[in-house]
C-alpha positions as CSV (number, residue, x, y, z in Angstrom):
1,X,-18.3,-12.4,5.1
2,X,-16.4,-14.7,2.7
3,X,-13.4,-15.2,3.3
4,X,-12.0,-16.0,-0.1
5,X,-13.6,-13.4,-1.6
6,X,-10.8,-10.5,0.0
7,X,-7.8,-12.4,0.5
8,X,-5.4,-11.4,-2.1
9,X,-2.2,-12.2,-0.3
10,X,-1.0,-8.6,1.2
11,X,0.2,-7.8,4.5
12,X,0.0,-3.9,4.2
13,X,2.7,-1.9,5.8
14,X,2.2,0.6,8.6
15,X,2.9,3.2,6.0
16,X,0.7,1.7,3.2
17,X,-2.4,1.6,5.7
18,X,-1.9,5.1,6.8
19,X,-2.3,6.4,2.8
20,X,-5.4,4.7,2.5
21,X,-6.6,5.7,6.0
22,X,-6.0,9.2,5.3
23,X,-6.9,9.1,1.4
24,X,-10.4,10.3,1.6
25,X,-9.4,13.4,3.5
26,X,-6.7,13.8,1.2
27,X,-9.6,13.9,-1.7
28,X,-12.1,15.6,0.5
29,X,-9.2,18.7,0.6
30,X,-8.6,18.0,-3.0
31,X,-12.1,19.0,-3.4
32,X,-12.4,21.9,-1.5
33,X,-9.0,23.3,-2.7
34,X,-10.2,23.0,-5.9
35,X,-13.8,24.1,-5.8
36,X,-14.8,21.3,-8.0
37,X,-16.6,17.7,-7.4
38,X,-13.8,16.4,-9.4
39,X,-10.4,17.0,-7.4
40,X,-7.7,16.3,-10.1
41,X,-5.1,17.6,-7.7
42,X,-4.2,15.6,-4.6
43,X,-1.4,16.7,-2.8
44,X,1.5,14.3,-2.3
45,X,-0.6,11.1,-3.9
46,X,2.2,9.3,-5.5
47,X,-0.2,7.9,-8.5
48,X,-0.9,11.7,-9.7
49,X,2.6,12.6,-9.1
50,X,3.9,9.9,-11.0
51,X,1.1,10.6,-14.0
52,X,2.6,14.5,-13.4
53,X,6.0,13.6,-15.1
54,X,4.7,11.7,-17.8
55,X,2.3,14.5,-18.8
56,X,5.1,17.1,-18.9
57,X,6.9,15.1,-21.4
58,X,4.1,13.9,-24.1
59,X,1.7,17.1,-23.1
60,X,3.9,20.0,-22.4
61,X,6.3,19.0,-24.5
62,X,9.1,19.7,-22.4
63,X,12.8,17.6,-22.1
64,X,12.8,14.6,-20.2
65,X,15.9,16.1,-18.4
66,X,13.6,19.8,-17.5
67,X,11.0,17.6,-16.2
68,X,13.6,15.2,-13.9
69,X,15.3,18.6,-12.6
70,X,11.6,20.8,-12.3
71,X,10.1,17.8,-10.2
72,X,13.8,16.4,-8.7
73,X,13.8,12.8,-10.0
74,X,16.4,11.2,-11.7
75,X,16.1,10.1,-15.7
76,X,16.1,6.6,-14.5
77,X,13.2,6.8,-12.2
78,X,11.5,8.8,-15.4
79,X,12.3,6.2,-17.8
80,X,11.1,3.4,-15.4
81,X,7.7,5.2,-14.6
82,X,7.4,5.9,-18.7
83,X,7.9,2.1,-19.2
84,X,5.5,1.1,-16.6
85,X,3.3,3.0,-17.9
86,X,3.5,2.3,-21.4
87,X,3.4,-1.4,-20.4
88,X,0.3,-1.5,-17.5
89,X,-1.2,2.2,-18.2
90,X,-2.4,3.7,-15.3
91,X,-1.8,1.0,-12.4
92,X,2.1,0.8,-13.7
93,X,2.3,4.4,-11.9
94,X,0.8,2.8,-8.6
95,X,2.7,2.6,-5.8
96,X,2.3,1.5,-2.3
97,X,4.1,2.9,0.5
98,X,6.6,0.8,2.6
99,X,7.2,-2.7,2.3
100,X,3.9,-5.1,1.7
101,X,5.0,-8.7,2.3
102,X,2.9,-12.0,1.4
103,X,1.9,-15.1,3.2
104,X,-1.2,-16.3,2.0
105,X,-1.5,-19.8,4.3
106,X,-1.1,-17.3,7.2
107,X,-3.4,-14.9,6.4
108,X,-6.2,-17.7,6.0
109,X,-5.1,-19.0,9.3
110,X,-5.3,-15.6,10.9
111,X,-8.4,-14.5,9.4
112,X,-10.4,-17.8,9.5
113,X,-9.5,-18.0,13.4
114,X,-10.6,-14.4,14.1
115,X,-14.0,-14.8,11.9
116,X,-15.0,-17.5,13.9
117,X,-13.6,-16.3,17.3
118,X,-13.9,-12.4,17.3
119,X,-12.6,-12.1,20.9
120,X,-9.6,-14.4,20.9
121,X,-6.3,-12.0,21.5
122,X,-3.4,-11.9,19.2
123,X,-1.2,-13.6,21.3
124,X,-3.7,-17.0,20.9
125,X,-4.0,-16.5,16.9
126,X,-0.5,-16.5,17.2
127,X,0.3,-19.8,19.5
128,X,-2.5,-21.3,17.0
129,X,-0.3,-20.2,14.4
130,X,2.6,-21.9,15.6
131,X,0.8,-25.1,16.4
132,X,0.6,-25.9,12.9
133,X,3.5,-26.8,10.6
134,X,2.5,-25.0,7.5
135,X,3.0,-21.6,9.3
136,X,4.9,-22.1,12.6
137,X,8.4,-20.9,10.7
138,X,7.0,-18.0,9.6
139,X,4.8,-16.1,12.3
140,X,5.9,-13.3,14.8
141,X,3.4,-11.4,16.9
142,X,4.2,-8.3,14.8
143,X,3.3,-10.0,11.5
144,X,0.1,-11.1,12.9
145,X,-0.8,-7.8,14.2
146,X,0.0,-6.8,10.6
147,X,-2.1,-9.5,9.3
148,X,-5.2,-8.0,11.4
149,X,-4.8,-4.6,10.9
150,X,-4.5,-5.0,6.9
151,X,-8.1,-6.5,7.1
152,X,-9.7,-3.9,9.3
153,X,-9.1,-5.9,12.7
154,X,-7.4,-3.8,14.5
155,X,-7.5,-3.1,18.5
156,X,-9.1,0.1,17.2
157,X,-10.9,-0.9,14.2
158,X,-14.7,0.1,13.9
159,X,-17.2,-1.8,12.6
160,X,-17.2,-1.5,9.4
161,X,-13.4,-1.6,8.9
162,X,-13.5,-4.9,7.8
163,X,-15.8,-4.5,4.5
164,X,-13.0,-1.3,3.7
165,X,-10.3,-2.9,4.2
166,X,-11.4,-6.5,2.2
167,X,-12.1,-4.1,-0.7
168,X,-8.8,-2.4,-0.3
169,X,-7.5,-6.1,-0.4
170,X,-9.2,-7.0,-3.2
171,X,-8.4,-3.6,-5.3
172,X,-4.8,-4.3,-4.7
173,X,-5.6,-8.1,-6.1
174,X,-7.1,-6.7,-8.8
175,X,-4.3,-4.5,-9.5
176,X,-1.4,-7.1,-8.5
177,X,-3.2,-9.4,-11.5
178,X,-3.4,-6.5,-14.2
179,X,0.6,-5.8,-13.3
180,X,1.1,-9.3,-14.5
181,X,-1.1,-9.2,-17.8
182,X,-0.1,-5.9,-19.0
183,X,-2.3,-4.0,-21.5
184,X,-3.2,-6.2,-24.5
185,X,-1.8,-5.4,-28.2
186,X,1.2,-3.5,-27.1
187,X,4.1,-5.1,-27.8
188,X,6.3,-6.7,-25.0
C-alpha cells in the first residue's frame, strides 16, 4: 500500500467512524425498506436529510418557514445548507459527524511506523512520536489511537479494513478539495 496515496490529513472522530461503519447496513435497510435496488431513502443520513429541505423549497414549492417548522430547523441552518449548496452542489450538504481534526506530519509518522512494523503497540508509535520534534507537542495516546483507527488499524480491525478506510480517507480528500473550488461558472 502507498502511503501517500490515502493520506488526506483527517483524524476521524469516534462518531464520524461509526456512520461509515454502519453506512452499508443503513443502505442495505434502505433497500429492503424500499423494495428497490436504488434506496433513495436512508434513514437519519444527514446528506439526504439535508438535500430533503432544499427539495421542499425549489420542488414542493413550499415556504422556507413551513419547511424549517415541518422538519424543526431554524431559517438560518436553511439558508446556510441553501448556500452551500448553491455554492459546492451536492458535497456542500455533507457533513461528518463529531469533530475531525488534522495533523498531517503525524499521521505519516503514525502510519509509516505501523506499515513497516505491524506488531508494534500504540504505546511505542507513540514514544516514537515523541522522540521527534516535529510531532512531540502534539501527540497523546488518544490521538494516536484515533490516528489508527481512522485508517482501518484498529485493535479490532480485519484485514481488509485498511483498503476501506484509505478510500474513505481519500473520498473525504476528494471532497475537502471540491469544498475549496466550488462549482465553476457560478458566481462567488
Amino acid at each position: 500500500m502507498r502511503l501517500d496515496m490515502y493520506i488526506c490529513g483527517m483524524i476521524l472522530s469516534a462518531q464520524t467512524i461509526k456512520y461509515f461503519k454502519s453506512l452499508s447496513s443503513q443502505v442495505n435497510k434502505g433497500i429492503a425498506s424500499a423494495q428497490s435496488t436504488i434506496p433513495y431513502m436512508l434513514e437519519h443520513d444527514p446528506v439526504i436529510r439535508n438535500y430533503e429541505f432544499i427539495r421542499d423549497v425549489w420542488f414542493c414549492s413550499r415556504t422556507v418557514s413551513n419547511t424549517c417548522q415541518r422538519h424543526n430547523i431554524s431559517r438560518t441552518t436553511y439558508y446556510q445548507l441553501e448556500s452551500s449548496f448553491v455554492e459546492y452542489g451536492l458535497s456542500g450538504l455533507f457533513w461528518l459527524p463529531g469533530n475531525t481534526s488534522e495533523e498531517p506530519d503525524l499521521e505519516k509518522l503514525v502510519l509509516l511506523v505501523k506499515e513497516c512494523r505491524p506488531s508494534l503497540s500504540q504505546i511505542a508509535i507513540l514514544r516514537i512520536a515523541q522522540g521527534i520534534p516535529l510531532t512531540k507537542d502534539k501527540v497523546d495516546i488518544d490521538l494516536i489511537s484515533r490516528i489508527l483507527i481512522s485508517y482501518g488499524y484498529g485493535q479490532s480491525s480485519l484485514s481488509s479494513d485498511p483498503v476501506f478506510w484509505g478510500r474513505v480517507q481519500r473520498s473525504l480528500g476528494m471532497l475537502q478539495n471540491m469544498l475549496k473550488k466550488g462549482i465553476k461558472g457560478r458566481d462567488p
